[in-house]
C-alpha positions in Angstrom: -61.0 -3.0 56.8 -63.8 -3.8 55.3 -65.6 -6.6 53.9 -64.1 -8.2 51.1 -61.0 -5.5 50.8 -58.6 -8.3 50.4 -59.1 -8.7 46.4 -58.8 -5.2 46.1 -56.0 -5.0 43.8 -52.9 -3.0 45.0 -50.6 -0.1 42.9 -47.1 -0.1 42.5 -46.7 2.1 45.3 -48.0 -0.3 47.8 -45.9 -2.9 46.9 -42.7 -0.6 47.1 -44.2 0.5 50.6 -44.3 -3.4 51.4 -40.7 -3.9 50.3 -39.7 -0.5 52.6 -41.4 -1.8 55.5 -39.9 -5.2 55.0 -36.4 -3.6 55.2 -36.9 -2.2 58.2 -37.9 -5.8 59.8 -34.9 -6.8 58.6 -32.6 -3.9 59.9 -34.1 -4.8 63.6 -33.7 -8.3 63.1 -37.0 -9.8 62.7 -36.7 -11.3 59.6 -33.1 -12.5 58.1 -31.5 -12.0 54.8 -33.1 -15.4 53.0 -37.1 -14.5 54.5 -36.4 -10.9 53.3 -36.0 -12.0 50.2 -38.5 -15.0 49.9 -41.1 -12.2 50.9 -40.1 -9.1 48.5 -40.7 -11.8 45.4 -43.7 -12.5 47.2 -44.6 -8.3 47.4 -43.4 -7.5 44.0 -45.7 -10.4 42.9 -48.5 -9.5 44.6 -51.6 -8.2 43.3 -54.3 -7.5 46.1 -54.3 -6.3 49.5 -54.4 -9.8 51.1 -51.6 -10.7 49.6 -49.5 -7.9 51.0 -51.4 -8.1 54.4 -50.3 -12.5 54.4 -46.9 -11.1 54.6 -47.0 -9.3 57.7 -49.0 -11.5 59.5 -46.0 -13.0 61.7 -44.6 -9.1 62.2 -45.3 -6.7 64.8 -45.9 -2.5 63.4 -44.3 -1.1 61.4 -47.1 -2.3 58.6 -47.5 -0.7 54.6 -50.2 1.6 54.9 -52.6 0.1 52.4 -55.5 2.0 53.2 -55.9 3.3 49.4 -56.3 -0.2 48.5 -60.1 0.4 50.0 -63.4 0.1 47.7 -65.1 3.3 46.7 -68.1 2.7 49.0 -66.0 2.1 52.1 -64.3 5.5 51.2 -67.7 7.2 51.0 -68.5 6.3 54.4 -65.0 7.4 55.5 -64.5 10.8 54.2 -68.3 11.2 54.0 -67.9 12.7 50.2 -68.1 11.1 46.6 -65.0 9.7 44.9 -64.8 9.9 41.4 -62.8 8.6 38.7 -60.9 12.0 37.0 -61.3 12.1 33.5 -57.5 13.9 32.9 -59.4 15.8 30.8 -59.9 20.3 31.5 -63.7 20.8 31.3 -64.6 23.5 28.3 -67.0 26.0 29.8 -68.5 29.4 27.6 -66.0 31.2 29.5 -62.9 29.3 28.5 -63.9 29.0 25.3 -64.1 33.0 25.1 -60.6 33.4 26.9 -58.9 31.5 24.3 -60.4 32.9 21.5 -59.4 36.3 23.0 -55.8 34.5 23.2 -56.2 33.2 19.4 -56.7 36.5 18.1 -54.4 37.9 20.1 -51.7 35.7 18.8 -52.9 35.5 15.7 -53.5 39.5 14.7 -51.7 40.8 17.5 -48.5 39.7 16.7 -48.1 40.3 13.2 -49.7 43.6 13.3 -47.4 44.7 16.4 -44.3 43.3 13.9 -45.9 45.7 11.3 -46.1 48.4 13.5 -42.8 48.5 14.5 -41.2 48.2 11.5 -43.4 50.9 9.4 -44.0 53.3 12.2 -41.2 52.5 14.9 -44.1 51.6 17.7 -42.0 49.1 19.1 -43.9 48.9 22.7 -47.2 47.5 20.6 -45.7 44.3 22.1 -46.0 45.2 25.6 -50.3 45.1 25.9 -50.3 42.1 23.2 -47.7 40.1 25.3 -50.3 41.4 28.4 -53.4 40.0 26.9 -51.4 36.5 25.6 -50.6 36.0 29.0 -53.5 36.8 31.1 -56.0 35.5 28.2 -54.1 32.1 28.6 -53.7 32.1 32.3 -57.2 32.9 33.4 -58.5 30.3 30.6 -56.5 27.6 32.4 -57.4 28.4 35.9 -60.7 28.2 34.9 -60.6 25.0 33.4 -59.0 24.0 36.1 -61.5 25.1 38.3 -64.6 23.4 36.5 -62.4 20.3 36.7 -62.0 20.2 40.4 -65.9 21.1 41.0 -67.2 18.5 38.5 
């Protein structure tokens, strides 16, 4: 661990893997029903990784892995690569922008003028290309969204 990764604050998920592992010192007998309890109020109250660590001081392994609970320059040195906060967000590229404007139109014109032809001149399989290009217009537009997300 490194220096100063006790106030790192802790998710959710730690503090259920706390409560876990604190079940299972209780199934062998290491802690009894009244410290089981004392000590899940004491994980679902607490907030950084020292807190969590304080309650498995006294206990041999199993421990909560809390090794997310790390700052983002001890990660660095770790895994030897950048961590980066994700913005949720698809990245627009030239591309994408082009693939769902070829979508747009395709929905847009493609659709109404298959209806039309069907109707006035009984070319019913229109649909079958302008469902093709909806589909693979959309699909390659998201994958490379997706894409440009993951390199950023």
């Amino acid at each position: 661990m490194g220096k100063g990764d006790g106030t790192i604050r802790i998710s959710d998920a730690e503090r259920e893997a706390a409560v876990a592992t604190l079940g299972v010192h209780m199934s062998t007998g290491r802690l009894d029903l009244a410290e089981y309890e004392d000590r899940c109020g004491l994980a679902a109250a607490a907030r950084t990784r020292a807190d969590l660590e304080a309650l498995f001081e006294d206990l041999p392994a199993p421990h909560p892995d809390l090794s997310s609970a790390t700052r983002p320059a001890d990660l660095v040195k770790r895994t030897g690569q950048l961590v980066s906060r994700s913005t949720g967000r698809q990245a627009e590229t030239p591309a994408t922008a082009a693939l769902d404007a070829v979508a747009g139109l395709a929905f847009m014109l493609g659709i109404p003028g298959a209806i039309l032809l069907t109707i006035f001149l009984g070319m019913w399989w229109v649909f079958i290309p302008v469902a093709a290009v909806l589909v693979i217009a959309g699909s390659l537009s998201d994958a490379a969204k997706k894409r440009s997300q993951i390199s950023e």
